[in-house]
N, C-alpha and C positions, 0 to 999 in steps of 0.2 A: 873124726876128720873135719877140719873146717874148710869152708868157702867162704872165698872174698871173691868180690869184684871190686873194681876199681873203676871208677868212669873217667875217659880222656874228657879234660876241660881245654886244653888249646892243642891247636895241631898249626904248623906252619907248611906247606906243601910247595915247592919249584916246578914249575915247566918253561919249559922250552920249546922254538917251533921255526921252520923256513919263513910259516906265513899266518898272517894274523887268523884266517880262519881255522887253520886246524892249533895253534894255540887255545881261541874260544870252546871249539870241542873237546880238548884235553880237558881243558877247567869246567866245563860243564859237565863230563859224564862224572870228573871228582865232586863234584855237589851231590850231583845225585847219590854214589857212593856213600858220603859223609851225612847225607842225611838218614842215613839205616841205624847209623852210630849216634844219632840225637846233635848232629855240629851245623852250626848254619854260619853262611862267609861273616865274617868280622869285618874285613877289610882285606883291599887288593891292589898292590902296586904293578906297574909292568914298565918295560923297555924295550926299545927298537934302537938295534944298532945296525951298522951299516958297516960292511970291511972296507980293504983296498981293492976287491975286486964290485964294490957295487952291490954285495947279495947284502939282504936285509936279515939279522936274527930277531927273534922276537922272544921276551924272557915273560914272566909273572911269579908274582909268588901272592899268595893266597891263605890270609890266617883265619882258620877257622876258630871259632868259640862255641862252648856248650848251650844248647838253648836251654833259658830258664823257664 
């Protein structure tokens, strides 16, 4: 019987959120998560949009990389 592992070397992750704080705590407790699995943030884009009634969304996406 053999065993492999395989290590994730990229992971790209989306959240979404009403308000910019509970955005930040989505994407913070996924660090903490991704750091069990050896991934620390690569890089992080985000957006705030506004509808026609005025509410704000708030998006991010978040690519993690393997640390060397």
């Amino acid at each position: 019987m053999e065993f492999k592992l395989d290590f994730i070397q990229d992971k790209i992750e989306f959240f979404e959120a009403f308000d910019l704080k509970t955005l930040e705590k989505k994407v913070n407790e996924q660090i903490e998560h991704n750091k069990a699995i050896m991934l620390g943030v690569h890089g992080v884009t985000h957006q705030m949009h506004i509808d026609e009634d005025g509410r704000k969304f708030f998006s991010a996406v978040v690519h993690f990389k393997a640390k060397s």
